[in-house]
N, C-alpha and C positions, 0 to 999 in steps of 0.2 A: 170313534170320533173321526172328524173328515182328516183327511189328506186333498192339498193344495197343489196346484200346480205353479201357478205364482204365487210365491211366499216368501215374508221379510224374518228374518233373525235378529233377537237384541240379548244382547249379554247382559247378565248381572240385574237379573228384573227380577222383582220384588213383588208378590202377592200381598195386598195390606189387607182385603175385603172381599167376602164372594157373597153372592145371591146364586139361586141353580141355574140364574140363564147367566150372570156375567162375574167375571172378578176382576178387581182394580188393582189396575198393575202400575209401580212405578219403577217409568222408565225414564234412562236419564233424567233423572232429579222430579219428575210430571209423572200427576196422577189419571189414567184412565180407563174408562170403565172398557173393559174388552168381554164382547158378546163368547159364551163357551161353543158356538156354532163355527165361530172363525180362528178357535187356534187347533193347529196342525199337531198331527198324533205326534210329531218330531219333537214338541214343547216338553218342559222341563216343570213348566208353569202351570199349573193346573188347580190347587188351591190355597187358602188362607194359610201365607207362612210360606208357601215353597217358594225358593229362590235358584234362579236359576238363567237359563236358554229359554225365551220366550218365542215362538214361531206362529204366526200367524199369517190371516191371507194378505197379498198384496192388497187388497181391495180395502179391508178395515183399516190396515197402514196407513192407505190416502185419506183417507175418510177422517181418524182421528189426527192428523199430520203430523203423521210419526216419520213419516220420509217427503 
C-alpha cells in the first residue's frame, strides 16, 4: 500500500463498510467513503470492523473535508 508524504491522522475511526476499492469510515461522528489507494501503510484502518488510527493522504483529507 502507498506511503504519503503529506498525510492526515484521525483517532478513534471506525470502519462500518468496505467494497475492494473503498471503506467507509467514521470519523468524528461522519460517514465516508475513503478510496483504499489513499490510506497510508501507517493506518490502523483498513477493513470492516477495524477500529483504530486512520492515516491517509493530505489530498483525500481536502477533498472529503475532513481538515
Amino acid at each position: 500500500m502507498p506511503e504519503f508524504r503529506n498525510k492526515v491522522e484521525f483517532e478513534s475511526v471506525l470502519a462500518v463498510a468496505e467494497t475492494p476499492l473503498a471503506i467507509l469510515c467514521r470519523v468524528d461522528g461522519a460517514e465516508h467513503w475513503i478510496p483504499q489507494s489513499q490510506i497510508d501503510d501507517d493506518s490502523e484502518v483498513w477493513h470492516k470492523g477495524d477500529e483504530g488510527k486512520l492515516v491517509i493522504s493530505e489530498w483525500i483529507a481536502t477533498e472529503k473535508k475532513l481538515v
